[in-house]
N, C-alpha and C positions, 0 to 999 in steps of 0.2 A: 195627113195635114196638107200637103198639097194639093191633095183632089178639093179637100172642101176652099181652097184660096183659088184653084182654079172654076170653081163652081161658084165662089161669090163673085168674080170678076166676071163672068158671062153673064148671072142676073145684072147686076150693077149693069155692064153695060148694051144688057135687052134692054132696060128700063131707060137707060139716058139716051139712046137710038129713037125713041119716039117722043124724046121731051129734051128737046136737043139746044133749047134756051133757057131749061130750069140754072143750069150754073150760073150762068152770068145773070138771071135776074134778080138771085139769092145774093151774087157778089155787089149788086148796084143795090140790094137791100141793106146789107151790112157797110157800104159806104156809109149812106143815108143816116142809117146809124148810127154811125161816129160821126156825123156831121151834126147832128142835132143833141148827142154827147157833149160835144166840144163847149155847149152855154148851158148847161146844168151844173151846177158847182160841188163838186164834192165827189165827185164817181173816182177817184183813187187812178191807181194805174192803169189801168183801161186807159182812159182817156190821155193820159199822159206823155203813153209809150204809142198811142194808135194803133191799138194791137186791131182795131175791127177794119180799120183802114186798110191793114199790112194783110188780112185775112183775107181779104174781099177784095183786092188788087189782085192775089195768086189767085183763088177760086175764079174770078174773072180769065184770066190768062190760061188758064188748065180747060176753062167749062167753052173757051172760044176753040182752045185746039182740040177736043172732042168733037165738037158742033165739026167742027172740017173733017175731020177723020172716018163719023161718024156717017 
């Protein structure tokens, strides 16, 4: 069980070592998202609670300190 956890975190992070802004453009995607949420009427707690907001602020903050590390 750990060889294949240590096997997925090497692909995962082969793959984000040469695409080193996909996070944070996916986390400025999911802002975007709830921003254009926010005046459609009826989308329940989604919108409520700004769950894509509170997403796409961490995926933001997580995909900046890889981009550095990486």
């Amino acid at each position: 069980m750990l060889n294949k956890i240590n096997r997925f975190l090497d692909v995962v992070s082969d793959f984000l070592a040469h695409r080193k802004g996909l996070l944070p453009f996916m986390a400025v995607a999911l802002i975007t998202i709830n921003a254009v949420l926010q005046f459609i009427p009826g989308n329940g707690w989604i919108v409520e609670s700004d769950l894509l907001l509170h997403i796409g602020i961490i995926m933001a903050i997580i995909g900046f300190m890889l981009a550095w590390t990486l």
